[in-house]
Every structure is written in structure tokens, then in C-alpha cells.
C-alpha positions as CSV (number, residue, x, y, z in Angstrom):
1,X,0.0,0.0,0.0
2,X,1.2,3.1,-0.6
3,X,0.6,6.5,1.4
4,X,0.4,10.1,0.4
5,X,2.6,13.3,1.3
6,X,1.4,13.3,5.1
7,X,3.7,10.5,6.3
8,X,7.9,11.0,6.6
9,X,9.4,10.9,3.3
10,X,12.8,9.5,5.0
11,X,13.1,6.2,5.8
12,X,13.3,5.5,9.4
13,X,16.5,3.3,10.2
14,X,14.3,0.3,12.1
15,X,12.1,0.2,9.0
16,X,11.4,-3.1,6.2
17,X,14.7,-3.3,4.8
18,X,12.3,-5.7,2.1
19,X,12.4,-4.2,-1.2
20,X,8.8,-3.3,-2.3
21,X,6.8,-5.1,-5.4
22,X,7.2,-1.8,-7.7
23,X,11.0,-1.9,-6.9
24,X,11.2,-5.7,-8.3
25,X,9.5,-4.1,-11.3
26,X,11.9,-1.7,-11.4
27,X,15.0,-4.2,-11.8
28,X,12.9,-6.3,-14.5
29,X,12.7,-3.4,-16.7
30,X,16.1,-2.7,-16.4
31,X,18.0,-5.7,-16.7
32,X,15.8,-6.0,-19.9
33,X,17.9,-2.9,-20.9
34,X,20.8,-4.9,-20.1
35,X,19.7,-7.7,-22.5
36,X,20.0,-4.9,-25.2
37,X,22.9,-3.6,-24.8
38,X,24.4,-7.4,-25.0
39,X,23.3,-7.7,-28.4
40,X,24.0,-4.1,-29.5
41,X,28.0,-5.3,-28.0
42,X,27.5,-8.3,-30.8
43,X,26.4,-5.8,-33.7
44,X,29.1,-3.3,-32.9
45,X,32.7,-5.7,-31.8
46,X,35.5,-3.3,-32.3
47,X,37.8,-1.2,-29.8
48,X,35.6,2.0,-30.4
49,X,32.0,-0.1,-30.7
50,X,32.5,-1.6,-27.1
51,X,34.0,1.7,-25.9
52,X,30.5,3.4,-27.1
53,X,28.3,0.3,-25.6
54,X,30.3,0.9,-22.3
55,X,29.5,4.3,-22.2
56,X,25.6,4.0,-22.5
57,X,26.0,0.5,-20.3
58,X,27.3,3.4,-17.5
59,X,24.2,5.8,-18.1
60,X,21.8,2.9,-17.9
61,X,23.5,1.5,-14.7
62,X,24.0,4.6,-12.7
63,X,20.1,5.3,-13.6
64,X,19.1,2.2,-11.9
65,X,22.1,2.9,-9.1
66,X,21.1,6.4,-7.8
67,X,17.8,5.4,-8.4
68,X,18.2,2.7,-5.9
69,X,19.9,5.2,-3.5
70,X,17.0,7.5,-3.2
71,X,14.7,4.0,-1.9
72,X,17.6,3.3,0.8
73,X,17.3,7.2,1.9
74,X,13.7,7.6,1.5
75,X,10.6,5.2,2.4
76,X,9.8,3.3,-1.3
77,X,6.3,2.9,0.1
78,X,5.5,6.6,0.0
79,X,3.7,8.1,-2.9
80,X,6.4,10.8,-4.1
81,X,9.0,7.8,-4.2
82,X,6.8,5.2,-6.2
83,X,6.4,8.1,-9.1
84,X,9.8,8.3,-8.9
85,X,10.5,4.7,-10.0
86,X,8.0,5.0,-12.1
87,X,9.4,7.8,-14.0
88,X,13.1,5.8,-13.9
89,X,11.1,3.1,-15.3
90,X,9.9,5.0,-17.9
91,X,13.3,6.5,-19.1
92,X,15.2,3.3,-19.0
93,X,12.7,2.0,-21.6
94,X,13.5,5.1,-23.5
95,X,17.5,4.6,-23.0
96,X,16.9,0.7,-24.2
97,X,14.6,1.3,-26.8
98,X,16.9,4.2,-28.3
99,X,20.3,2.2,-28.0
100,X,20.2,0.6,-31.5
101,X,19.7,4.2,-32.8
102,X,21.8,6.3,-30.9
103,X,24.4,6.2,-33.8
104,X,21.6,6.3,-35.9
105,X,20.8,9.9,-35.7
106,X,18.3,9.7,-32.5
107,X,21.1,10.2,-30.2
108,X,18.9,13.0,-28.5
109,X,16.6,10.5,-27.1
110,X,18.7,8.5,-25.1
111,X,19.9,12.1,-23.8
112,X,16.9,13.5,-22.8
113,X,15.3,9.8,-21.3
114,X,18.8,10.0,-18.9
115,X,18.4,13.2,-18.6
116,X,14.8,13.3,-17.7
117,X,15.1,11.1,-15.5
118,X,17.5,12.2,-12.8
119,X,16.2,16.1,-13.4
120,X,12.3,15.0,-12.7
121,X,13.3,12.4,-9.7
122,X,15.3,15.8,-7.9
123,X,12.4,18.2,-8.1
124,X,9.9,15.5,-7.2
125,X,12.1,15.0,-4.0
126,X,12.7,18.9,-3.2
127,X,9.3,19.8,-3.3
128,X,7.9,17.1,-1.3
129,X,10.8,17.5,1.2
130,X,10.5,21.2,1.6
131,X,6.6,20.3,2.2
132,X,7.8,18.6,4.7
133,X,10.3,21.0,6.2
134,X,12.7,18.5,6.4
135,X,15.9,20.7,5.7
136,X,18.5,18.3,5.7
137,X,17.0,16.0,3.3
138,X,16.1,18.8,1.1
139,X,19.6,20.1,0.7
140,X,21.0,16.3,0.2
141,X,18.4,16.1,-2.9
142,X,19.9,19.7,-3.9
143,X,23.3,18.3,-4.3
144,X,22.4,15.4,-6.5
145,X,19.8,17.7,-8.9
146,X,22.9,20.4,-9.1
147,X,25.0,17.9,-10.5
148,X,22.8,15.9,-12.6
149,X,21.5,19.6,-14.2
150,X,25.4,20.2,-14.7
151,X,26.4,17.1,-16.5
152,X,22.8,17.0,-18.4
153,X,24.0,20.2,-20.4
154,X,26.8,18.0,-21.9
155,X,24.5,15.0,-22.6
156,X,21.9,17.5,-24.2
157,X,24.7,19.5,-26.3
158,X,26.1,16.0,-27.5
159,X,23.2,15.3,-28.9
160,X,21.3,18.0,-30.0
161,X,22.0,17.8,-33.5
162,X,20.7,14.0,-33.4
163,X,24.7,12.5,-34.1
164,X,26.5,11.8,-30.5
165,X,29.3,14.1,-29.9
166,X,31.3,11.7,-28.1
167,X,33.6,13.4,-26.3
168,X,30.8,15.5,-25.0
169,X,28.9,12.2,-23.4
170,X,32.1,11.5,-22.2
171,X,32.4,14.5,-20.3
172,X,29.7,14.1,-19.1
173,X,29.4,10.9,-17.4
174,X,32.5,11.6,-16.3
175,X,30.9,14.5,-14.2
176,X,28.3,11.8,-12.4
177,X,30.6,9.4,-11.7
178,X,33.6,11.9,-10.3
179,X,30.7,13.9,-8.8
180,X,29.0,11.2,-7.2
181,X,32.9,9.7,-6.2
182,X,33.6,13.8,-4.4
183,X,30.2,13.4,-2.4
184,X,28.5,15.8,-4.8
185,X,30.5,19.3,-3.8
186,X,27.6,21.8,-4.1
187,X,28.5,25.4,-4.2
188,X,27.1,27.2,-0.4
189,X,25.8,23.3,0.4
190,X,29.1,21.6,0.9
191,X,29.1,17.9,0.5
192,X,27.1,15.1,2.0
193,X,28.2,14.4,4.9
194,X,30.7,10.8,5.4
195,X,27.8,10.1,8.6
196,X,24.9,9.8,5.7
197,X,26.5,6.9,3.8
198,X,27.4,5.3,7.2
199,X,23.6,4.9,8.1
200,X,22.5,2.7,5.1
201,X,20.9,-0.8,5.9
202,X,20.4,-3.7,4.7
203,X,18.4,-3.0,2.3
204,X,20.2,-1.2,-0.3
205,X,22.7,-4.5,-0.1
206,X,19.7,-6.1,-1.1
207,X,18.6,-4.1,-3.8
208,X,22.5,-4.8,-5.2
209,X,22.2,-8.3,-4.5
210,X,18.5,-8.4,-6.5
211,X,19.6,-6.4,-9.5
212,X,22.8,-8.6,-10.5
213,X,20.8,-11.8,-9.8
214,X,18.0,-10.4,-12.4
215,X,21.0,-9.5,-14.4
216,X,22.9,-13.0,-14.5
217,X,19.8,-14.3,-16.1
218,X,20.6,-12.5,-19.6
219,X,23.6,-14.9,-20.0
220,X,21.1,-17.3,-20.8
221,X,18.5,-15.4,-22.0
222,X,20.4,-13.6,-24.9
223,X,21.7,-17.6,-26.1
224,X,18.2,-18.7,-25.9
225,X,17.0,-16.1,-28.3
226,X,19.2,-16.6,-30.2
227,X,18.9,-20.4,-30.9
228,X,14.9,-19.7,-31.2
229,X,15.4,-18.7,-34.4
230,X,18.1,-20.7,-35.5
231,X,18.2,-25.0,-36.0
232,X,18.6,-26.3,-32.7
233,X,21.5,-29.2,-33.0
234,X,23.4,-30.9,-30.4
235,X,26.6,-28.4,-30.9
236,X,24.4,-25.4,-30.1
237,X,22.8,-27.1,-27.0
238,X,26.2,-27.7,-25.5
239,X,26.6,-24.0,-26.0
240,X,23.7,-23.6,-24.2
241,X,24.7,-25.5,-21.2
242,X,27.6,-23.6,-21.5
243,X,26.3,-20.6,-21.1
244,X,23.8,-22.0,-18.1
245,X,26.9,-23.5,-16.6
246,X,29.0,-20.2,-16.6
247,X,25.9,-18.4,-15.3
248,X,25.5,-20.5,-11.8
249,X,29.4,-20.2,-11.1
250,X,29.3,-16.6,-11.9
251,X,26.4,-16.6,-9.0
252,X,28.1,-18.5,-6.7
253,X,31.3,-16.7,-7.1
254,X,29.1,-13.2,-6.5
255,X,27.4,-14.7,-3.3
256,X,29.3,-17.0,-1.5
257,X,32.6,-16.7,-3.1
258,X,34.0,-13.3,-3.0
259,X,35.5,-12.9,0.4
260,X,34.9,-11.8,4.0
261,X,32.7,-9.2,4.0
262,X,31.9,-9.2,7.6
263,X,33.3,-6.1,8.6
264,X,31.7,-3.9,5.6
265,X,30.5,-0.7,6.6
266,X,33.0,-0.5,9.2
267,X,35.4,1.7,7.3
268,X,33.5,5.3,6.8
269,X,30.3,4.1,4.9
270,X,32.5,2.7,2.2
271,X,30.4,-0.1,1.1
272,X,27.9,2.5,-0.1
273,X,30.4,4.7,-1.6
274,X,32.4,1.7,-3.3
275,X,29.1,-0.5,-4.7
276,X,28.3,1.5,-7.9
277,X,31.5,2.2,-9.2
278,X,32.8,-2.2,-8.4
279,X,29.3,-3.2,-9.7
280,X,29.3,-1.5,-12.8
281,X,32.4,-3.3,-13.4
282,X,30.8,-6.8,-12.8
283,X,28.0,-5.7,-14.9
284,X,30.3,-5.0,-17.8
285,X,31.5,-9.0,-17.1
286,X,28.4,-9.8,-17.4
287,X,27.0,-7.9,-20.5
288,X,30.2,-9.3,-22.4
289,X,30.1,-13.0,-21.2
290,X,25.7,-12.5,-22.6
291,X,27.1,-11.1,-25.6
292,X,30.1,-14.1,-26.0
293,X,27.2,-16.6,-26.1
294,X,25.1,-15.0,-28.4
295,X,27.4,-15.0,-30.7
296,X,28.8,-18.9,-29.6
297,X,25.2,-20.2,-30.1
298,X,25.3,-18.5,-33.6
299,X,28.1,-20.3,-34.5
300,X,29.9,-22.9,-32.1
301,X,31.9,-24.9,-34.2
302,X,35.1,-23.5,-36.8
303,X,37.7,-21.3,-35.5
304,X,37.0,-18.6,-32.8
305,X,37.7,-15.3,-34.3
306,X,40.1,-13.3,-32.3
307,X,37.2,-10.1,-30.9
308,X,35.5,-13.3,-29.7
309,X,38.0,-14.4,-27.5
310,X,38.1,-10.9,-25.8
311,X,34.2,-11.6,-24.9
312,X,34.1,-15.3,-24.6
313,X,37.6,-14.9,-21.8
314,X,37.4,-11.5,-20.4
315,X,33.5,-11.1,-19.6
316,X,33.6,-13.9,-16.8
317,X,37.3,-12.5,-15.9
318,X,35.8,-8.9,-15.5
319,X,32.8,-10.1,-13.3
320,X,35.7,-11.5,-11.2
321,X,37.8,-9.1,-11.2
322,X,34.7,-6.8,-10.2
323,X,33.9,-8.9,-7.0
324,X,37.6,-9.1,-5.9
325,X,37.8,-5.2,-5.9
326,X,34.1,-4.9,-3.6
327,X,35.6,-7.4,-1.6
328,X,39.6,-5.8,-1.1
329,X,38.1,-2.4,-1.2
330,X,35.7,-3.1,1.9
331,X,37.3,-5.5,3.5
332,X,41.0,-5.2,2.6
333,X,40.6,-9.1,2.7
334,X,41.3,-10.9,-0.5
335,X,42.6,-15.1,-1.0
336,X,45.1,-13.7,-4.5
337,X,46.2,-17.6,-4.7
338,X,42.5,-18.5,-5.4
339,X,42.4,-15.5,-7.8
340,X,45.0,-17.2,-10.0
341,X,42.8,-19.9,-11.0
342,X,41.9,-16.9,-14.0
343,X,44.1,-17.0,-15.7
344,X,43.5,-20.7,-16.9
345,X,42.2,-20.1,-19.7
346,X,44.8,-17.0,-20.6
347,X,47.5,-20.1,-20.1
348,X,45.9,-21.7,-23.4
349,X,45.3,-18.4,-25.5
350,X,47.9,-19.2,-28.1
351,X,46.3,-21.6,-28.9
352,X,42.0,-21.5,-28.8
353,X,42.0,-19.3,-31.7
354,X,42.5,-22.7,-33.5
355,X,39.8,-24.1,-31.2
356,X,35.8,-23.9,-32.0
357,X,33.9,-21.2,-29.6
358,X,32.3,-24.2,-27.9
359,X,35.8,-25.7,-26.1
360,X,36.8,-22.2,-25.3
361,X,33.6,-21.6,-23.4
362,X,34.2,-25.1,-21.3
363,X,37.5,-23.7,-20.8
364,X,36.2,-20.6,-19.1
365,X,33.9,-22.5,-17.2
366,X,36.7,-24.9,-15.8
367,X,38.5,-21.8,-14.9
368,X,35.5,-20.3,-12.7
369,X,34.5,-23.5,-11.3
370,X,38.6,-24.0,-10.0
371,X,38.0,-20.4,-8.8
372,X,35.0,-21.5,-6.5
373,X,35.6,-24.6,-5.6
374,X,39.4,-25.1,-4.3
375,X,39.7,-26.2,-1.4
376,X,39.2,-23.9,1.7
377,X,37.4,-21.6,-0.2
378,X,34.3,-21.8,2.6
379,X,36.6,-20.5,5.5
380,X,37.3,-17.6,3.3
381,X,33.8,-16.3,2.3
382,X,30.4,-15.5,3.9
383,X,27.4,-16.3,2.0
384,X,25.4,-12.9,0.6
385,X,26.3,-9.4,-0.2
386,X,25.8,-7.5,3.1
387,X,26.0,-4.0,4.4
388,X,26.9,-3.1,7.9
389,X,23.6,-2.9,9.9
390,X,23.0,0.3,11.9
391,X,24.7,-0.3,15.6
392,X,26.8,-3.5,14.3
């Protein structure tokens, strides 16, 4: 149920940590954004192409990450915060529906749909809040909408003539994420405070936990559609198994085997401060290692080209590589002898470009499953992604 403007817009610290219905809805529609950007990585393979699909992969994610931000600070059950989903709902659909365009000459819409977005979900938040008279609140909110308003006059210029100026976009997501990094330095406002980020609870390690779950699916969901419209032989449903076999190690490996992460939280808030910027880079893993499949399914057998070595080897290595860092960065706590097992399959890399994609696949996935299940790994790690409580 949700309530209207009477009730505290804040979310009290011994509230649900349980992520409502409308934010499940929320990580469907993205991750179904993530989907397309792993095939628009199989349409565009080249140095600049992945650089481009990495960019707009960074838009999409931060979306859903501040997005997910504003429910841990603010009760998800209130009325002002539900339209605010709703509206992020409605511009990643924009984002995902523009992304085989952008390059297309419709580069504006993925702009404004980003844009939008963040602009709408700060004055939604500053006018309920100063309804409220809830000051500090209301100048945290300020912060993020000065910022988004500065970066969203580079997206908009980069696009206004409907063909992306590149460097522009990169200019500007380099202002969210170094922005967002700084605390969001606000002229007369300051920054938010360290204390704010040292109050989050257990639900917004949740909400991560939910969204790369969701997210892990498109490994086999891309494949899958994929082989609907092709002939289904015995080659391509190896593939398939491949791909279903990679995705359950790459889920074990995110929650039970990334390290200790008893003591996160302890160190300043840094969980919070450190989750975006390590989970993009696992989502990256993961939109590359959907996009290796795709095109393994395609065609499993002949030689592996050389651009599908980079996906097929380094998307499961970057989802890795991406857990290690949460784990070191919050923890400091890291078994490196474990981490060796990755490079497996760059041990055999002279020679699977002579192999067929299929045997390069099980090679990656013998790599991953040496990586989670050597010996001794269980004294190392603690099952789930989770954020310091308040008081721990």
C-alpha cells in the first residue's frame, strides 16, 4: 500500500529493509535494458563499438544505481517515491529502446530519457521534502539535482544535433561518476556528509544483490534467443549449457565466493560509496560474457575469431575481477592464490584461436569452477552481499 505526502518521506533506520513489489518491477525493466545492450555489444565488436556500448551500459546503470539510492534514503512505500521509480522506469525504456539508434541519428533520445530522468526524480524529492520542512533531506536532494542539471548540459549539447558528440557524453558521465565519487560538492551546500552513507541498511545490499541476480539471467537469455530462431543441433545445445553452466558459477562466485565481508560498513560508509562504481564493473563482465554466447550459439563450431576471445575470456574474468575489488576495497581481505585460477584459460590463449567457440567456453567455465571450488574456499567467504547494519 502506498501512502500520500502526510507521512515522513525519510526512511526510518528500524524500517522493512524488504524491497517493495514496484522496486522488483523496477530491476525487470532494467536488466531488460541490459539484454539490449548485449546484443547491440554483438552488432558493434570493435575497440571504439565496445567503448560506445560501455558508455551508455554506464548511463543505464547509474540510472538504476542512484535510483536505488533515493529508496535506501527515503521510504519506497511513499507516494512521491513510487512516481519516482515509475518515471526511472519510464526512461530506462527510453535509453533501451533508443540504444540501436543512438548512432543512428536519435542520439537525442537517449539524452533527454537520462536526462529526464535524474532532473524529474530531484524536483519530485525537493518539493515534497520542503513540504515537509525536512531541511536536511532537502539540501541532500539539492546536491544530487545540481549535479545531474550540470552534466545533463553536456548530454543535451552531444546530442542536440541528433549525431552523438562523443567526447561530449564522455564529459559528461565523467561528471556523475567523479561527482558522485567527491560526495556531490555543491556550491554554499558543501558535500554530503561521510555520517549519511554510514547509516544505510540492509536493504540497499539487497537491492545490489537483486539487481545482478536479475542481471545474470541475460547470460542465458540472450543464447536462448538466439537459438529460437536458428536450427537447434546438439553443438548449439552444449553451447547452451555452456552458457547456463557459466551463469551459476558466476552466482556462486558473487554470493558466496567473493570474500569476507563481515566487517563492511566498518570503514566510513565505504560499502555504499564503493558499490556503484565495483558493480558496474561486474556488470560490464556480465553484458560481455551474454554477448560471448550470443554469438557462440550462432556459430559454435570453426575457429574462434580473435574479438570473440576478448568476450568469450574476459566477460567472466571482468565479473571476477569486479567482485575481488568490492571485496579488497571493503574489506581489505582478498585469497590472491585463489584468484590465480583466472588465468587458466589465458594459459591456453595461443592456442583457442584454432579451437571452435564451444571448447573455449568449457574452458572458461573450468576456470570459474577451479576459482570457487578449491579447497578452503568456505573458510574464506560469507554467503550474501551484506552492508553493515545500523549499531553492528
Amino acid at each position: 500500500m502506498s501512502t500520500g505526502g502526510t507521512a515522513a518521506l525519510v526512511r526510518r533506520p528500524d524500517g522493512s529493509t524488504r524491497a517493495t513489489l514496484l522496486e522488483l518491477l523496477f530491476d525487470v525493466v532494467f536488466v531488460a535494458a541490459l539484454a539490449l545492450t548485449s546484443t547491440l555489444l554483438t552488432e558493434h565488436l570493435s575497440w571504439s563499438g565496445g567503448a560506445k556500448v560501455l558508455l551508455m551500459l554506464t548511463a543505464i546503470w547509474w540510472t538504476w544505481s542512484v535510483t536505488a539510492t533515493t529508496t535506501e534514503f527515503y521510504d519506497p512505500q511513499q507516494r512521491p517515491i513510487q512516481y519516482i521509480l515509475m518515471i526511472a522506469m519510464v526512461g530506462s525504456v527510453g535509453m533501451a529502446a533508443s540504444l540501436p539508434m543512438v548512432t543512428d541519428g536519435h542520439a537525442l533520445i537517449f539524452a533527454v530519457a537520462y536526462v529526464g530522468t535524474h532532473v524529474l526524480r530531484g524536483i519530485i524529492l525537493i518539493t515534497s521534502l520542503q513540504r515537509q520542512r525536512h531541511r536536511v533531506a532537502t539540501i541532500r536532494a539539492a546536491r544530487f539535482l545540481f549535479w545531474f542539471l550540470v552534466s545533463g548540459v553536456f548530454w543535451v549539447a552531444g546530442a542536440v544535433t541528433g549525431e552523438v558528440n562523443w567526447p561530449l557524453w564522455v564529459i559528461a558521465i565523467a561528471i556523475d561518476l567523479l561527482s558522485a565519487a567527491a560526495r556531490y560538492p555543491t556550491p554554499r551546500l558543501g558535500r554530503v556528509p561521510i555520517d549519511q552513507y554510514e547509516r544505510t541498511t540492509g536493504h540497499l545490499g539487497e537491492r545490489y544483490q537483486q539487481f545482478v541476480i536479475l542481471a545474470l539471467g541475460d547470460i542465458i537469455l540472450v543464447p536462448t534467443m538466439r537459438v529460437s530462431r536458428t536450427d537447434l543441433d546438439g553443438v548449439r545445445v552444449t553451447s547452451l549449457f555452456c552458457a547456463f553452466a557459466v551463469m551459476l558459477l558466476m552466482w556462486q562466485v558473487y554470493v558466496f565466493r567473493a570474500g569476507e565481508l563481515l566487517e563492511a560498513g566498518a570503514r566510513a560508509g565505504r560499502p555504499a560509496r564503493v558499490a556503484p562504481y565495483t558493480h558496474l564493473v561486474m556488470l560490464a563482465g556480465v553484458v560481455g560474457t551474454a554477448a560471448a554466447f550470443d554469438l557462440v550459439v550462432s556459430q559454435p563450431t570453426g575457429t574462434t575469431p580473435a574479438r570473440w576471445l576478448l568476450l568469450i575470456i574476459g566477460g567472466p574474468i571482468l565479473f571476477v575481477i569486479g567482485r575481488a575489488l568490492f571485496t579488497l576495497l571493503v574489506s581489505t581481505k582478498l585469497p590472491w592464490w585463489r584468484m590465480g585460477c583466472l588465468a587458466l584459460p589465458l594459459l591456453v590463449l595461443p592456442w583457442v584461436g584454432h579451437w571452435p567457440p564451444v571448447l573455449v567456453t568449457l574452458a572458461v567455465a573450468v576456470a570459474l569452477a577451479a576459482h570457487v571450488l578449491l579447497p578452503g574456499a568456505a573458510r574464506e567467504t560469507t554467503p550474501g552481499l551484506r552492508f553493515r547494519q545500523p549499531g553492528d
